[in-house]
Residue, then its C-alpha position, 0 to 999 in steps of 0.5 A: x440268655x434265650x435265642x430268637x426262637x424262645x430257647x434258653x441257652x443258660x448264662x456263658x460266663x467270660x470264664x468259658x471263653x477264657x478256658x478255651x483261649x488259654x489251651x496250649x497249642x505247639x507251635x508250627x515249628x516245635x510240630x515239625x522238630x518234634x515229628x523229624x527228631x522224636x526224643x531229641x526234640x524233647x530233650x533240649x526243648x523241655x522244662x527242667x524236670x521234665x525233659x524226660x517225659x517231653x522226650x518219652x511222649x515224642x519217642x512213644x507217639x513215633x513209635x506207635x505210629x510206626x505201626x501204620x504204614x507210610x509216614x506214620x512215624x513222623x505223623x505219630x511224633x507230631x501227635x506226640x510234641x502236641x501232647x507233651x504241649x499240652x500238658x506243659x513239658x516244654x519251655x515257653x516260646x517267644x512269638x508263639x501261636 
């Protein structure tokens, strides 16, 4: 592909573009349960075999913001629910984003 201006861009395969669609995100709600209730979140919303680990990145994101000052807890358990997301430790959600 070469742009207006004589620069080839490469080839952009669909792939590329599916890649990017298929990241897993949390949802709005599983962001604030998992920042209110690091732990306890994980625990009932993770994949079987893998509550542990959902529940262990709540807690270990809460605990390392509570170093920071002000809501630095509630910001570190989101970042902990978005990581646990991520990697695929929790259930599935109807009408997710």
């Amino acid at each position: 592909m070469q742009s207006a201006f004589g620069v080839d861009h490469g080839e952009f395969s669909k792939g590329y573009y599916k890649d990017m669609r298929d990241e897993k995100h949390a949802t709005h709600g599983r962001l604030a349960a998992g920042a209110l209730l690091p732990g306890y979140h994980g625990a009932v919303a993770g994949k079987r075999g893998k509550k542990l680990r959902a529940a262990g990145s709540e807690v270990g994101g809460a605990f390392l913001g509570s170093a920071v000052p002000g809501p630095g807890t509630v910001v570190g358990g989101a970042v902990g629910t978005q990581y646990a997301a991520k990697h695929g430790y929790y259930k599935p959600q109807k009408g997710g984003m």
